[in-house]
C-alpha positions in Angstrom: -14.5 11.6 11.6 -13.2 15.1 11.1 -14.8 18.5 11.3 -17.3 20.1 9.0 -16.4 23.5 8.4 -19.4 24.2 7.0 -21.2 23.9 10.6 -18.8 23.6 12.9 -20.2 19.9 14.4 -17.9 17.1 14.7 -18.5 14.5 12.1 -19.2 10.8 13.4 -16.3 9.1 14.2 -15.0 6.0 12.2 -14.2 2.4 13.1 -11.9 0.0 12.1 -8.2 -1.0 10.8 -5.9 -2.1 9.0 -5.6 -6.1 7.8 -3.3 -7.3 5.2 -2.1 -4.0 4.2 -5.4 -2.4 3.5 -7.1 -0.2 6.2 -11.3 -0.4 5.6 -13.0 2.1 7.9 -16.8 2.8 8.5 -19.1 5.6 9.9 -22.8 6.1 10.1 -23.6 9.0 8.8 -26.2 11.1 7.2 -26.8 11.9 3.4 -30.0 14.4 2.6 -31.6 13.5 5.6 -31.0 9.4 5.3 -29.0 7.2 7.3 -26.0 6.0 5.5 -23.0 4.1 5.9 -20.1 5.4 5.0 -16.7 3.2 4.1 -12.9 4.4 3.8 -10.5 2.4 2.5 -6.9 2.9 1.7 -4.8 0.2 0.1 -2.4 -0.4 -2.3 0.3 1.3 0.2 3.7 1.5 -0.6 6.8 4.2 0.9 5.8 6.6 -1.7 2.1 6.2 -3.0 -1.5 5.0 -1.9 -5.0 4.5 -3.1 -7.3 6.1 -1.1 -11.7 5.1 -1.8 -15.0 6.4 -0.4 -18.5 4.9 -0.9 -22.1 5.2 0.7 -24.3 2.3 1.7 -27.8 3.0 1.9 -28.5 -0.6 2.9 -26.5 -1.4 5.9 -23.6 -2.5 4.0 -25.1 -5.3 1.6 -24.6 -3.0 -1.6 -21.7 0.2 -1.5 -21.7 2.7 -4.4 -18.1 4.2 -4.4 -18.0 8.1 -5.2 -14.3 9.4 -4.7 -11.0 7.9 -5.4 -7.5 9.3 -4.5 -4.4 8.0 -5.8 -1.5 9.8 -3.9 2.2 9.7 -4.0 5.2 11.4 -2.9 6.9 13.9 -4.4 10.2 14.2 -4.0 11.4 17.7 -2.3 13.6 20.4 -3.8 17.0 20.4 -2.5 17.1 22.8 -0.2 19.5 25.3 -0.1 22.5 25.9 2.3 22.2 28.8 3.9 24.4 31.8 3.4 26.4 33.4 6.1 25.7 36.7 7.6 26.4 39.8 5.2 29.6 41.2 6.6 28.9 44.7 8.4 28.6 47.8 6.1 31.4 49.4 5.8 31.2 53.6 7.4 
């Protein structure tokens, strides 16, 4: 799914779900003018990291040959900073 920026089309949209804490998704899709499949998958989820894989299929699924990985987490935020209150008038 999503939008390619390069032509402005929408991409195909992607089916599936999550099922025992990993979420495997699947388009069909094109690669240099052949039909692929095309699998998501994000697992190893916790509240402040995830894994996040892509890989094509050029065989309906039987074989997948995985070609971008993503390992996220969560950084944690700088404090932020009170604000001040107003600057008192200029004197005349």
């Amino acid at each position: 799914g999503g939008l390619d920026t390069a032509t402005g089309h929408l991409n195909p949209p992607v089916v599936g779900g999550f099922e025992g804490g990993v979420g495997t998704f699947i388009s069909r899709e094109s690669w240099e003018g052949r039909p692929i499949l095309c699998r998501f998958v994000w697992s190893d989820i916790t509240p402040v990291s995830a894994r996040w894989e892509q890989a094509f299929s050029v065989d309906e699924g039987a074989t997948w040959e995985v070609n971008w990985t993503m390992r996220m987490s969560r950084i944690t935020a700088a404090p932020r900073v009170p604000s001040s209150p107003a600057a008192p008038p200029a004197a005349p």
